[in-house]
C-alpha positions as CSV (number, residue, x, y, z in Angstrom):
1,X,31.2,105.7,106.6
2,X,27.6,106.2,106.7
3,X,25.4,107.0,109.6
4,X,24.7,104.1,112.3
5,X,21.9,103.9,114.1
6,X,21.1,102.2,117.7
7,X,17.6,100.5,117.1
8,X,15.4,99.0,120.3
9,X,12.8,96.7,118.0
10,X,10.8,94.2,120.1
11,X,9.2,91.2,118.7
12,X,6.8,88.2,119.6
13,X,5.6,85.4,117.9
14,X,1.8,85.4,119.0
15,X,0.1,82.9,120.9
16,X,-1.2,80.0,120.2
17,X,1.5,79.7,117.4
18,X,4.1,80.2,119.9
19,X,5.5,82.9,122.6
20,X,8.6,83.7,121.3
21,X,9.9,87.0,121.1
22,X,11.8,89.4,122.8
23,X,13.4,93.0,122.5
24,X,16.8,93.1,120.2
25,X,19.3,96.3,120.7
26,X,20.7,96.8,117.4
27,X,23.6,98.6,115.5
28,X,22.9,99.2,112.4
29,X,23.1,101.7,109.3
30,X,19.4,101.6,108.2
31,X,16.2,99.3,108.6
32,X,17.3,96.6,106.2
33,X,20.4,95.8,108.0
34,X,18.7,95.2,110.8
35,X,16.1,93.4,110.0
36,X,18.8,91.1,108.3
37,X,21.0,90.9,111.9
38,X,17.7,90.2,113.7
39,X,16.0,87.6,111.4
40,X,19.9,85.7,110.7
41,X,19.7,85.6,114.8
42,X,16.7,84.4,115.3
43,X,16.5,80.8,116.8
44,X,13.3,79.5,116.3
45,X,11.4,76.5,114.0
46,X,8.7,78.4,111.6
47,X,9.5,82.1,112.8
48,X,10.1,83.1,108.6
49,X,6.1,82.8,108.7
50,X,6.3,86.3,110.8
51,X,9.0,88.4,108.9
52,X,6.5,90.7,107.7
53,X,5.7,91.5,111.2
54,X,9.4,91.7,112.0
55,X,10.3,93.8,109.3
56,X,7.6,96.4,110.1
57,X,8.5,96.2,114.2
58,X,11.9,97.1,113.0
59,X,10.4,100.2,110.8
60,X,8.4,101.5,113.7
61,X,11.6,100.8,116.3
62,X,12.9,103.5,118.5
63,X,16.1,104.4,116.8
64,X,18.8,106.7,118.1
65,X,21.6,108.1,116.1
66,X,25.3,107.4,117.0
67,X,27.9,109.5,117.0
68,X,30.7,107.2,116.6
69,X,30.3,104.6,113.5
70,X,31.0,101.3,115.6
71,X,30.5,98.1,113.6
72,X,26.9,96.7,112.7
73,X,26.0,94.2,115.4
74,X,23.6,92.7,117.8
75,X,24.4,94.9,121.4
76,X,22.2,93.1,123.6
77,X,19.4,90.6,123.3
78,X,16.6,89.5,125.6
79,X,14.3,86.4,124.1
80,X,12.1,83.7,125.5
């Protein structure tokens, strides 16, 4: 199996278009699958508009390398 990965990406939606956002803990085997857990989770009306932002939060995210090879999912999640 390949190498998993815990990622911490936070995200917002800026104001005045909204103040969504939050902080996803992710487990996931490179950038793209995360960025595909976190933008299949999100919740809200006209947040595709922002994926480029997303996509590059989730490049820059802290990342730490697991030991164990546990499945590719969504840990924790704290949005508003």
């Amino acid at each position: 199996m390949a190498q998993k990965y815990l990622y911490i990406v936070p995200h917002a939606i800026p104001f005045p278009s909204s103040e969504y956002g939050g902080i996803w803990n992710v487990v996931a085997e490179d950038d793209n699958e995360c960025f595909d857990l976190i933008s299949n989770d999100y919740e809200y009306e006209g947040y595709e508009e922002y994926f480029g932002k997303l996509r590059e939060n989730v490049v820059k995210a802290t990342r730490f390398a697991l030991i164990d090879e546990p499945e590719s999912i969504i840990v924790d999640r704290f949005t508003t």
